[in-house]
N, C-alpha and C positions, 0 to 999 in steps of 0.2 A: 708553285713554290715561290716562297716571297724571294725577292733578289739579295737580303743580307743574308738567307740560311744556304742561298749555293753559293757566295763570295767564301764565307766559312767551311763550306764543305770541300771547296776546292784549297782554300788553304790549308785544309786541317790534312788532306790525301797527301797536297805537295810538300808540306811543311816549310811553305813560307810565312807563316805566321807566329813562328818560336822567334824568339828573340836568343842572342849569342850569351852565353853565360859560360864563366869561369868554375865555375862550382860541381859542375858535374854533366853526366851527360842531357842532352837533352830530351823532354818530356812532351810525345805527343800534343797536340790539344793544348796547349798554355804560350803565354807570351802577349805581350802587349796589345799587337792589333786582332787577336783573339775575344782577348777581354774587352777590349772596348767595342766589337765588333756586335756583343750582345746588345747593348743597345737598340740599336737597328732594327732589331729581331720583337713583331708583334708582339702586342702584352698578352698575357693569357685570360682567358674571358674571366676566371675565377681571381679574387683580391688573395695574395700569399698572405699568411699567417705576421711575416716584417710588415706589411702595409697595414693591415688590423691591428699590430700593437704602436703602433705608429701613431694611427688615425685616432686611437680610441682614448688618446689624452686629450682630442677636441674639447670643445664645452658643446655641448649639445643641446644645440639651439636649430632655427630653421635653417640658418646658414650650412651647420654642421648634417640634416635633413637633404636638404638640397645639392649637397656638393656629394653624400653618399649615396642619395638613391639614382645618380648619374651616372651612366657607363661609360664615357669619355673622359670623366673628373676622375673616375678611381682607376680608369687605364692611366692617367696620368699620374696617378698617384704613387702607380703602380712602379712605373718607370724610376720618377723621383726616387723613389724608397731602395730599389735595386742599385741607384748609382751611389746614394750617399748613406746606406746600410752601413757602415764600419765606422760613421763621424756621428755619435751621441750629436755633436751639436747643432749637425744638419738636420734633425729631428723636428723643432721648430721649425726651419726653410720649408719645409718637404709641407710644415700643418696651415703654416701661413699661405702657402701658396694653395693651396686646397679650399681656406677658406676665401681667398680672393675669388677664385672660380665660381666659389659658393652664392658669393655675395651678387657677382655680376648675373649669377643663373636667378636669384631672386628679382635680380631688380627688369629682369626681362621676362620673367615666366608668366606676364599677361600674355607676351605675343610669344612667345616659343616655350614649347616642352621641355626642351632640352641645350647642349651649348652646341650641340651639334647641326640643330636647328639653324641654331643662332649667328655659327661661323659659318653656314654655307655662304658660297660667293653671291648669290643673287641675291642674298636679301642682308648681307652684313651690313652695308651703308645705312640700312634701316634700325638696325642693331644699336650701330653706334650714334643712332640721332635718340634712341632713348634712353 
């Protein structure tokens, strides 16, 4: 079990996770370091439906090839897309940043498959000299 889903699960039993509010009583499961706590929490192997409409005003080019048929770009993407889901204008942040990964995954995909390749620790130094 990854360690942010039982920091949660021990919040969510204890209810130290709610936050104090004047408004009414309070609501299992909600409160501040709840929500932020999703974060933490692995992306799911499959891209949500917000990432997909997200991603699909790219221009689709190799860049936009390269950074989608990557599983560590679109887990990232994935993230992105979850935090700033509710900011229309975070929408570009989220495309720009997808296509920078794209870009660095292109200009390295002689010597690596992947970024994951790429950011292992033994061979990053190598990475960053090309």
């Amino acid at each position: 079990m990854h360690h942010a889903q039982v920091v949660m699960a021990i919040m969510k039993r204890t209810g130290c996770g709610n936050t104090v509010s004047t408004l009414g009583p309070k609501v299992p499961g909600s409160g501040r370091v709840l929500s932020q706590a999703r974060y933490l929490l692995p992306a799911p192997l499959q891209v949500t439906d917000n990432t997909t409409k997200v991603i699909s005003m790219m221009v689709k080019d190799s860049v936009y090839r390269a950074a989608v048929n990557d599983e560590v770009i679109m887990k990232y993407a994935d993230k992105l897309t979850l935090k700033h889901i509710a900011d229309r204008n975070k929408h570009e942040y989220v495309r720009a940043k997808i296509r920078e990964l794209g870009r660095l995954l292109n200009v390295v995909k002689a010597d690596f498959q992947s970024i994951a390749d790429a950011t292992d620790p033994c061979v990053f130094r190598m990475c960053c000299k090309v």
